[in-house]
C-alpha positions as CSV (number, residue, x, y, z in Angstrom):
1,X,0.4,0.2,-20.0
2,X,-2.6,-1.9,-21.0
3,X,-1.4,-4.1,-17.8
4,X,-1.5,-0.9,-16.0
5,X,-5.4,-0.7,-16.7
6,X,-6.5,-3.9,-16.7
7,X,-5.2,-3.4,-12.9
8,X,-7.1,0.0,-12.6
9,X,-10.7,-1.5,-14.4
10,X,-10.4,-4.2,-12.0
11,X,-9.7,-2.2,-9.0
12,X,-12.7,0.4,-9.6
13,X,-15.1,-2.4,-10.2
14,X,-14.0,-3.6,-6.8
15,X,-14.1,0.0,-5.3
16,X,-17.3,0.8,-6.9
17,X,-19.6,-2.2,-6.2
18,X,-18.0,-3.3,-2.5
19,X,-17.8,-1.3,0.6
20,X,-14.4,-1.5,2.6
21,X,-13.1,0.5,5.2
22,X,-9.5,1.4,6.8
23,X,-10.5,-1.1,9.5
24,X,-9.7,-3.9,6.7
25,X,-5.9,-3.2,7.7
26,X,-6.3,-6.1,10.5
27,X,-2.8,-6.3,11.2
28,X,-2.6,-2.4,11.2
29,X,0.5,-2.4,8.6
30,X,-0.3,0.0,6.6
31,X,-1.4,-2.4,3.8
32,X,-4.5,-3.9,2.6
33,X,-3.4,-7.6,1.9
34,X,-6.3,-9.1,-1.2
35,X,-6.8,-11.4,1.9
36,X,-7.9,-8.4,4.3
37,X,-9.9,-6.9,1.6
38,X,-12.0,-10.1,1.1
39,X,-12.6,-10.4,4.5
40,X,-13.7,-6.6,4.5
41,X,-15.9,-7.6,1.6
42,X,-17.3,-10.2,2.8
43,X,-19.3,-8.3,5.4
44,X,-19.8,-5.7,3.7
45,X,-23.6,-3.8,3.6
46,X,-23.4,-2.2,0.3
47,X,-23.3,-4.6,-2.3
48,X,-24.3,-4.7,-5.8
49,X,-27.1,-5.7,-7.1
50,X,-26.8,-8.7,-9.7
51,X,-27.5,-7.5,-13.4
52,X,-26.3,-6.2,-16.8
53,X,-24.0,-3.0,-16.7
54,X,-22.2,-0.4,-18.6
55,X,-18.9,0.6,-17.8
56,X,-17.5,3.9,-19.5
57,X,-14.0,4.9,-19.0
58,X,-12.5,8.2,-19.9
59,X,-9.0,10.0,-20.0
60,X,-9.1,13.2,-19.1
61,X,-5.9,14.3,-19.5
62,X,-1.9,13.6,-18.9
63,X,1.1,15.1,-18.2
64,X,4.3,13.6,-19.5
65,X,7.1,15.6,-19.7
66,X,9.2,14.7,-22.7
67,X,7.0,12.0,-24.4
68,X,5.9,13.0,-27.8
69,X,2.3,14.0,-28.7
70,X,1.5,11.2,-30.6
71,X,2.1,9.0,-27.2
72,X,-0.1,10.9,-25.7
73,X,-3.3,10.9,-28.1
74,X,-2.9,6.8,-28.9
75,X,-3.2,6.6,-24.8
76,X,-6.2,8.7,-24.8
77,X,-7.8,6.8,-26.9
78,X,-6.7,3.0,-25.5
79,X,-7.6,4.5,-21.9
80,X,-11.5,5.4,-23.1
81,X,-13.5,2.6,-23.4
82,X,-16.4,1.2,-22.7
83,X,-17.6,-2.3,-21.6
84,X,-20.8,-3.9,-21.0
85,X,-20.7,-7.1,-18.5
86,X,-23.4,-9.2,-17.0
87,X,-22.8,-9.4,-13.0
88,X,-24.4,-13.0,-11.6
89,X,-26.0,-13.5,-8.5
90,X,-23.3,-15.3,-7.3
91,X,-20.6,-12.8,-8.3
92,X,-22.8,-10.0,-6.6
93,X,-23.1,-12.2,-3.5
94,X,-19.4,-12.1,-3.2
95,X,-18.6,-8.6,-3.5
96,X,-16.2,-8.8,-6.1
97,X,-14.2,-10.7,-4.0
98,X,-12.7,-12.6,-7.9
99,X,-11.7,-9.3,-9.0
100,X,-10.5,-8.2,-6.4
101,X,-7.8,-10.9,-6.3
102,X,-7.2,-10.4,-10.3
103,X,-6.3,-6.5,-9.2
104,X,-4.2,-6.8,-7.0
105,X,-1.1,-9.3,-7.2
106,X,2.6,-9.1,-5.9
107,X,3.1,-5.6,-8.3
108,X,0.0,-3.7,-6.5
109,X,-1.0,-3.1,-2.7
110,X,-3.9,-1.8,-1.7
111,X,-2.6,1.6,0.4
112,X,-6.1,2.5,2.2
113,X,-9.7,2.0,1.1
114,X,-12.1,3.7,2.5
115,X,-16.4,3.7,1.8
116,X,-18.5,5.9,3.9
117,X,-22.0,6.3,3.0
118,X,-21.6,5.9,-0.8
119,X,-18.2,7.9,-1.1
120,X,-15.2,5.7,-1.9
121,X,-11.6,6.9,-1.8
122,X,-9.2,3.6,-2.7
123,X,-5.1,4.3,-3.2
124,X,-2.7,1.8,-4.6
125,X,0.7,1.4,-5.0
126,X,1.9,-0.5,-8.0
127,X,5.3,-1.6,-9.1
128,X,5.4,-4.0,-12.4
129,X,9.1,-4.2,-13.1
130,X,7.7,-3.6,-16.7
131,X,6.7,-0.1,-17.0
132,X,7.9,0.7,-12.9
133,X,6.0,2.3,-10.3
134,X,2.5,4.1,-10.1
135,X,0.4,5.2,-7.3
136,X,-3.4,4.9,-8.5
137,X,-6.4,6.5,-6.5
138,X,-10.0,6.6,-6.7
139,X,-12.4,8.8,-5.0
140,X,-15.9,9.3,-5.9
141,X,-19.5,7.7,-4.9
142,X,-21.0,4.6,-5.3
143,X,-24.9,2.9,-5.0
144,X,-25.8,-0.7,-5.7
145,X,-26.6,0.2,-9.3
146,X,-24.1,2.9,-9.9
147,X,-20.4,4.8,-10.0
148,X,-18.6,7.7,-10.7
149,X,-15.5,7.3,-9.8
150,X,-12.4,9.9,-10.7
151,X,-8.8,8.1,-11.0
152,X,-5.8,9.1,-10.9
153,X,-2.4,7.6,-11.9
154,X,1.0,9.3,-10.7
155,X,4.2,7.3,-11.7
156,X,6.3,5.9,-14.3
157,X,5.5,4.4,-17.7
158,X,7.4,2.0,-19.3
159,X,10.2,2.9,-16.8
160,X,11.3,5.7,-18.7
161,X,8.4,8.9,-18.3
162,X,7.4,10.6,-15.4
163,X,3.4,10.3,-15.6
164,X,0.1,12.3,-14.2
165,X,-2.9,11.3,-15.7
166,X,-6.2,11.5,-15.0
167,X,-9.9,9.4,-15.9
168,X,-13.1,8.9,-14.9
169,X,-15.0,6.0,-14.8
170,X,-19.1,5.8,-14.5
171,X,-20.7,2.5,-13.6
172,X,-25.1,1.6,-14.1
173,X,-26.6,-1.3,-14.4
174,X,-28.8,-1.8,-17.3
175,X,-31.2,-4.0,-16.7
176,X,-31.3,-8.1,-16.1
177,X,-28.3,-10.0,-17.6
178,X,-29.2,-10.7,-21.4
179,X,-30.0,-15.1,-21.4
């Protein structure tokens, strides 16, 4: 699980604070390759601006069919979290092009990502022989400073529950990174 949202953080930073587009899919497979994405990134106009910020995930809710309670309430409170981070110059100049590398591996393809005038809407596919498959999306809006972003994960966990759950994650920067 905590491998499952270290994947999800990772990929919402990258959705929120980069601006992609469908026409990333060079090769017109179907898939975003972390290559394809970088190259997306790269030229992309929206971009964040260096500084400190404040990320705030929060689970919403989830629906798992035979797991008990007590499952449920220890991932509510794992899921929602929040983070400060300072974001260089040089990591701003790249479009998260780092993270995005970290968030996707061989267990998660990037399905479609799309950014049109602030709104994003990002879908993965992830399959960690681990905890098995889970299809992640994103939609929400985006501005150099900011996100709100909704998520939502439909799959397995731990290879044995069916899973629907459901966060939000809000994005602003702060201020200048602390020296």
């Amino acid at each position: 699980m905590r491998r499952i949202i270290s994947c999800v953080a990772a990929g919402a930073i990258v959705s929120v604070l980069a601006a992609c587009s469908s026409e990333a899919d060079s090769n017109s497979d179907g898939k975003i390759t972390a290559e394809e994405a970088r190259a997306e990134m790269a030229d992309a106009s929206i971009k964040p601006l260096p500084g400190q910020y404040k990320m705030t995930m929060t689970f919403k809710s989830a629906k798992i069919p035979g797991a008990p309670a007590s499952m449920i309430d220890m991932m509510g409170k794992s899921m929602s979290q929040t983070m400060e981070y300072c974001l260089t110059k040089e990591e701003a100049d790249k479009g998260f092009q780092d993270a995005l590398s970290k968030g996707q591996d061989d267990n998660c393809t990037i399905e479609r990502m799309d950014m049109d005038g602030g709104q994003v809407d990002m879908a993965m596919k992830c399959n960690d022989p681990a905890s098995g498959p889970m299809d992640i999306a994103f939609t929400g809006e985006v501005t150099p400073t900011s996100s709100d972003l909704s998520m939502k994960m439909k799959g397995k966990l731990g290879n044995q529950f069916d899973a629907d759950i459901e966060m939000t994650m809000q994005q602003e920067r702060l201020g200048d990174c602390a020296k």
